[in-house]
VEXKOL-651263 format. One record per residue (C-alpha): x, y, z; residue in one letter. Coordinates in steps of 0.2 Angstrom, whole numbers, plus 5000, padded with zeros to 4 digits. Example, Ala and Ser with C-alpha at 12.3 -4.5 7.8 and 13.67 -1.06 7.14 Angstrom:
// residues 2
east,north,up,res
5062,4978,5039,A .
5068,4995,5036,S .
// end
This chain:
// residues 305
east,north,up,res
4487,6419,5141,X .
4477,6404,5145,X .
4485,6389,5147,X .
4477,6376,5140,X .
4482,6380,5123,X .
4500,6370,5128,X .
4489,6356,5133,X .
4480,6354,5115,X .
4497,6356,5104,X .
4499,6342,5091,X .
4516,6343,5083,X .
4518,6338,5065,X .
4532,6328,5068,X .
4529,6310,5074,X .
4545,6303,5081,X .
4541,6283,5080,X .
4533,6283,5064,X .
4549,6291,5056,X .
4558,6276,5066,X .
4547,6261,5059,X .
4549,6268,5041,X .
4569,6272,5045,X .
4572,6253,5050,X .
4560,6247,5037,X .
4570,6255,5023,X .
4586,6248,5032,X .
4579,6228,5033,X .
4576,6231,5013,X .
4591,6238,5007,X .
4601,6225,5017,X .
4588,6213,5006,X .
4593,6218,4994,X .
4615,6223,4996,X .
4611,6203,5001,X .
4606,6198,4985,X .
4617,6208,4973,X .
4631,6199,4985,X .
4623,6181,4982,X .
4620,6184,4963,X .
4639,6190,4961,X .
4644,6176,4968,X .
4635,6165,4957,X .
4641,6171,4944,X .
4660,6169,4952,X .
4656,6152,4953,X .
4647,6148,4937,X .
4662,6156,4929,X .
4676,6145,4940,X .
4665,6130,4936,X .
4665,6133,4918,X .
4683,6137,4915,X .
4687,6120,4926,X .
4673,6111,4916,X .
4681,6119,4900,X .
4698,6113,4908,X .
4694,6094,4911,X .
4687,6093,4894,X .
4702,6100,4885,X .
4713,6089,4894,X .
4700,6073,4892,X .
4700,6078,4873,X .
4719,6080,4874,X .
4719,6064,4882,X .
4708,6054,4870,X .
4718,6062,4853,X .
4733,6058,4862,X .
4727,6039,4864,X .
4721,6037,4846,X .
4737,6044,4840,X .
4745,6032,4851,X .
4734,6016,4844,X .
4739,6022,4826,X .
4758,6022,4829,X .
4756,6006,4839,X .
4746,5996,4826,X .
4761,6003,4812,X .
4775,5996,4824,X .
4766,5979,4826,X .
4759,5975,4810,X .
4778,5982,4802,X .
4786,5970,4815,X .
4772,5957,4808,X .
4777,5960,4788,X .
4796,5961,4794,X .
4794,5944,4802,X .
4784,5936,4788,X .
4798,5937,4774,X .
4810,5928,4788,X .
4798,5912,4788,X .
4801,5897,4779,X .
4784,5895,4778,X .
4777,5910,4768,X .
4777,5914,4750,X .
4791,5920,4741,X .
4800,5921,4757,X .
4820,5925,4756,X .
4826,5906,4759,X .
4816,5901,4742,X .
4822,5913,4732,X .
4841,5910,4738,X .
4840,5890,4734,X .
4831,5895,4718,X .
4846,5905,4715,X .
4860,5892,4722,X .
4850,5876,4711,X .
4852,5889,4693,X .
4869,5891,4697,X .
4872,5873,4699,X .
4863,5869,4681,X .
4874,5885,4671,X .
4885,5877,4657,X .
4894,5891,4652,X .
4905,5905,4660,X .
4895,5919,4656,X .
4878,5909,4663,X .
4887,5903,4680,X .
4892,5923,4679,X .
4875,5929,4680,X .
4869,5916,4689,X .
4881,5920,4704,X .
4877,5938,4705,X .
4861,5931,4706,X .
4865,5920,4720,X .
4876,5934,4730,X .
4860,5946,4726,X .
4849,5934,4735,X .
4863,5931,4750,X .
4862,5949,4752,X .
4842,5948,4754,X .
4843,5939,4767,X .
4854,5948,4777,X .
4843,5962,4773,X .
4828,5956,4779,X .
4837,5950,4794,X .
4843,5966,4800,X .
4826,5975,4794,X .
4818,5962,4807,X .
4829,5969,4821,X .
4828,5985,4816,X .
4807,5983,4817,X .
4810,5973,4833,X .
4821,5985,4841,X .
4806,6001,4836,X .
4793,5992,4842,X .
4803,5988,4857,X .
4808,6007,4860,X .
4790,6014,4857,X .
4781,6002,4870,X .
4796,6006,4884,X .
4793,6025,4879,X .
4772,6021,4883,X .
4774,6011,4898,X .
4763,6023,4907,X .
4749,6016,4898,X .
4746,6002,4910,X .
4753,5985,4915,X .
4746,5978,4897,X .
4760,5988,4889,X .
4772,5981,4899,X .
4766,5964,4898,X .
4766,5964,4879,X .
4783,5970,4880,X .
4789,5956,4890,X .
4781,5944,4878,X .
4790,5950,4863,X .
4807,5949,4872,X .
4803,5933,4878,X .
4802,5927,4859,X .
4820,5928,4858,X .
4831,5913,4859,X .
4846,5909,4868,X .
4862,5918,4867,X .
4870,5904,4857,X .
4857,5904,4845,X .
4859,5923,4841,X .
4875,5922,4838,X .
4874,5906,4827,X .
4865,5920,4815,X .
4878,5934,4819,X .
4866,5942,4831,X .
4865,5948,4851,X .
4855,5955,4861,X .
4866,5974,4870,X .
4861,5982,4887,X .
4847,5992,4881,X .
4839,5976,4874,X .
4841,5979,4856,X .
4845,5967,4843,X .
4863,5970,4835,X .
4866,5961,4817,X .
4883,5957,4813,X .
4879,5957,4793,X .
4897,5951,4790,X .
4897,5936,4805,X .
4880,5931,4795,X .
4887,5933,4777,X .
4898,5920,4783,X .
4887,5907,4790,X .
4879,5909,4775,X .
4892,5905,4762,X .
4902,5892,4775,X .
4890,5877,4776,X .
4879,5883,4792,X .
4866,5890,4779,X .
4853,5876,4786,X .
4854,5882,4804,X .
4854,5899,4799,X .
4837,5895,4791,X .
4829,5884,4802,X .
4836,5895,4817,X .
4826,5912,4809,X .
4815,5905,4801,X .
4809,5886,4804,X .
4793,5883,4811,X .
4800,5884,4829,X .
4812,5900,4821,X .
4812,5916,4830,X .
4804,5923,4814,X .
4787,5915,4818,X .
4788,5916,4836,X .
4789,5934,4834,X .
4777,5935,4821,X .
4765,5927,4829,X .
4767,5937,4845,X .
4765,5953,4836,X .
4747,5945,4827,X .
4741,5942,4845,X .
4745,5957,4853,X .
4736,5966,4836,X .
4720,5954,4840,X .
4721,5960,4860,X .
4706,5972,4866,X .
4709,5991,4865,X .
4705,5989,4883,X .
4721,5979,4888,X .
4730,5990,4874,X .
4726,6009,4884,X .
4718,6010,4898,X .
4715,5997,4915,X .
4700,5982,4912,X .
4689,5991,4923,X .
4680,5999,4908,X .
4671,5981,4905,X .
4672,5975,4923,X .
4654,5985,4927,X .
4644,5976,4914,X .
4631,5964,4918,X .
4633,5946,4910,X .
4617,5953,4899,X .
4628,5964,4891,X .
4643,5954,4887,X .
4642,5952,4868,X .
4640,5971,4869,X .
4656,5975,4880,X .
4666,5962,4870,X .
4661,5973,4854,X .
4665,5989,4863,X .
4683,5981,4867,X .
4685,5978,4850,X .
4704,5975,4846,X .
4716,5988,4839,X .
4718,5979,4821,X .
4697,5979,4819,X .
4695,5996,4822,X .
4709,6004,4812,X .
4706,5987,4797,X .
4703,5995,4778,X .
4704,5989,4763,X .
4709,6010,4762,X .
4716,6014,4778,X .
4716,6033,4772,X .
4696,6033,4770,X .
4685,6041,4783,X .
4668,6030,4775,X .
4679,6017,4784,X .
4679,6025,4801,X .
4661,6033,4801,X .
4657,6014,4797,X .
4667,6007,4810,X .
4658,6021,4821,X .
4641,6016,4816,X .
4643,5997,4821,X .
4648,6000,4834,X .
4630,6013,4839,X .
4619,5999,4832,X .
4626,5985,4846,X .
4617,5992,4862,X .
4615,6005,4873,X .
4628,6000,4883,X .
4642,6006,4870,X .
4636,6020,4870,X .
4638,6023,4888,X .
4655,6016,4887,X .
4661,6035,4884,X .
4681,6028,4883,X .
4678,6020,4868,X .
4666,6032,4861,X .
4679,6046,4862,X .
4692,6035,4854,X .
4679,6032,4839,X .
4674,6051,4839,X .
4694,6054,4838,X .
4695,6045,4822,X .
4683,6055,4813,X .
4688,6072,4817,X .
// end
């Protein structure tokens, strides 16, 4: 057997190249268990920062119906506190004083039993007015009282408006002279009997000028709740730093955007949306700055929806 036929065998089988392609195959499917791993996780966090996303809008949507709703009641409380107020006030037409001298002076000029009859029911019938819209003036106070302690959290402009209708109260003395006080909750009591009597016992005059003259708590309080409606939305809800970034360019437009609660809910039909999308539409046409103000474009989306 010769022996150089060992010497030229040429096996089939090639060792290295089996390992390059071996190790090839490795670095690509580890390519590629790498991508699937990147792309699963993409799609964890596209999913976690839509479901966050989808979060913060439903709370800042929450948040925006919740401070239209909020506007709404608080324009109700101060304009019933305003109308409440305005009967009180010597002042204003038809108001209860008028009617109740009206009512006195025709019982002074009846000639006859039955005519001084009718005319004194008339008389008691306007006493008792007053004393109504006396203690529907408390009862409006003390509401409007109650709802802005129970939206304190609102901001310090709250508060401030607040202090400023409590402050449009007299002195203790004064209260009383009308049969009224002020209890530790800070409501205003009526003692409808103790004013019935002042009435009818010759401090009618102080009663009147004490509720109602010019200086009267009627018309201080009135005309508290008529500048607090004419205030900015911005002091209403929210801090002042929503205008604060503006440039002095943009004044006029950021003094439109803070319009104030009674200009944007004001309507001839309160109930009628034209109203709102007009309101909406205004306020577009003033700049571009508005429309960047997204606080107050939510609260004027929030009205049309």
């Amino acid at each position: 057997m010769a022996v150089s036929s060992v010497s030229s065998y040429s096996p089939m089988f090639n060792y290295q190249d089996w390992e390059s392609i071996a190790n090839k195959r490795t670095e690509e499917l580890e390519k590629r268990v790498a991508e699937l791993e990147k792309q699963v996780s993409s799609k964890t966090d596209d999913t976690s920062s839509t479901s966050s996303s989808s979060s913060s809008s439903s709370s800042n949507s929450a948040s925006s119906v919740s401070t239209s709703s909020f506007l709404l009641n608080y324009k109700q409380k101060l304009t019933d506190l305003e109308s409440a107020s305005a009967k009180l006030q010597v002042g204003t037409k038809d108001n209860v004083y008028s009617k109740y001298e009206s009512a006195l002076e025709a019982l002074s000029k009846a000639d006859t039993e039955d005519a001084k009859k009718a005319a004194q029911e008339k008389v008691d019938k306007a006493r008792e007015d007053i004393v109504s819209a006396v203690s529907d003036f408390a009862d409006k106070y003390n509401s409007t009282i109650s709802f802005l302690q129970s939206n304190s959290n609102r901001g310090a402009g709250v508060a401030r408006q607040q202090a400023s209708l409590e402050r449009a109260l007299p002195t203790e003395g004064a209260l009383k002279t009308l049969g009224m006080k002020v209890n530790t909750t800070g409501k205003l009591e009526v003692d409808e009997d103790a004013l019935n009597k002042a009435l009818t016992d010759g401090r009618y005059n102080s009663v009147k000028e004490t509720m109602g003259g010019q200086y009267g708590i009627a018309q201080r309080m009135g005309s508290r709740a008529t500048n607090i409606l004419d205030s900015s939305i911005d002091t209403v809800a929210g801090s002042s730093s929503t205008s604060s970034t503006s440039s002095t360019s943009t004044s006029s437009n950021t003094s439109k955007a803070n319009s104030s609660v009674s200009d944007l809910f004001s309507s001839s039909n309160e109930d009628s949306m034209s109203a709102y999308f007009t309101s909406f539409a205004s306020f577009a046409k003033s700049g571009a700055y508005n429309l960047s103000n997204y606080y107050a474009v939510g609260m004027l989306l929030n009205t049309l929806v």
